[in-house]
N, C-alpha and C positions, 0 to 999 in steps of 0.2 A: 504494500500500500504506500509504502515512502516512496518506490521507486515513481509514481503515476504522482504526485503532490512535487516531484520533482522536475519529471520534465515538465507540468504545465506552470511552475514556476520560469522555466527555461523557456518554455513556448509562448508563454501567455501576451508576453510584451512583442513577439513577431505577430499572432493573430491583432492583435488591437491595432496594431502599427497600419498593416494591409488592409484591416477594416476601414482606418481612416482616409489611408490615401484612395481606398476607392469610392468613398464618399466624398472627399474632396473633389476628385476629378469629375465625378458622377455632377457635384454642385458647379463646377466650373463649364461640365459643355454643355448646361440647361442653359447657362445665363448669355454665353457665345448665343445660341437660339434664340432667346429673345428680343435679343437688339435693345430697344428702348425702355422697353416696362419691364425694365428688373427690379424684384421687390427685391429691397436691402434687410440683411437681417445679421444678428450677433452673432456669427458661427465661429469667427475670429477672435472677436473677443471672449468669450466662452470656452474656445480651447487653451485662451493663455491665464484665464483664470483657472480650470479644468488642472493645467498642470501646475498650479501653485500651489492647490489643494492637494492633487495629487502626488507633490513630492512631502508634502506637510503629514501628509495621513503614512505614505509609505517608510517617510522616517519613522513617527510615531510608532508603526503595527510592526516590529520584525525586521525593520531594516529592509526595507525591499522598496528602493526608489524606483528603479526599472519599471517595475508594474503598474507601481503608484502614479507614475508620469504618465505612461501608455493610457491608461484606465482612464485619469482623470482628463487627458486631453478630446478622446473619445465620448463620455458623458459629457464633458461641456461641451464639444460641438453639439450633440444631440441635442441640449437644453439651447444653447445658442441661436439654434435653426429653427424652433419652433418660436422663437421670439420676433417680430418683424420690428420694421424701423420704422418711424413716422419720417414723412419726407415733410419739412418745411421749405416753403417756397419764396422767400423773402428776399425780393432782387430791388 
C-alpha cells in the first residue's frame, strides 16, 4: 500500500501539470474564435493565488510543495474561470 501513496505522490504533480496546460490551451483557442466578444474572467489571477495557497498548505501538511503548487494552481484556475469580469466602458 506505501508503494501506490508513493508513486501518486510522484505522479500527482505530472497529472495536474497536463491537466492545466490543456485547459489553458483549451481556454486560449476559444478566445482566438471569438475575435471581439471575449468575456474576460480571473483564470490568471486565481492560478497565482491557487499556488500561494498551495505552496502554504503543502508546506504546512508533510512537506510536499510539488503537489501543493500543482493542486493549488489547478483549483484556482477552476474557481478563476467561473468568475467573469465586468467590462467598464469609461472613455
Amino acid at each position: 500500500m506505501e508503494n501506490i501513496f508513493d508513486f501518486m505522490r510522484a505522479a500527482l504533480p505530472w497529472i495536474a501539470m497536463g491537466l492545466l496546460l490543456a485547459i489553458f490551451s483549451a481556454r486560449s483557442a476559444s478566445k482566438k474564435r471569438k475575435n471581439d466578444n471575449t468575456d474576460d474572467n480571473y483564470g490568471t489571477e486565481g492560478m497565482c493565488f491557487g499556488m500561494c495557497f498551495g505552496t502554504a498548505i503543502g508546506t504546512a501538511l508533510d512537506n510536499n510543495t510539488g503537489i501543493g503548487i500543482s493542486l493549488g494552481m489547478l483549483i484556482g484556475l477552476a474557481i478563476g474561470t467561473c468568475m467573469k469580469k465586468e467590462n467598464d466602458d469609461k472613455n
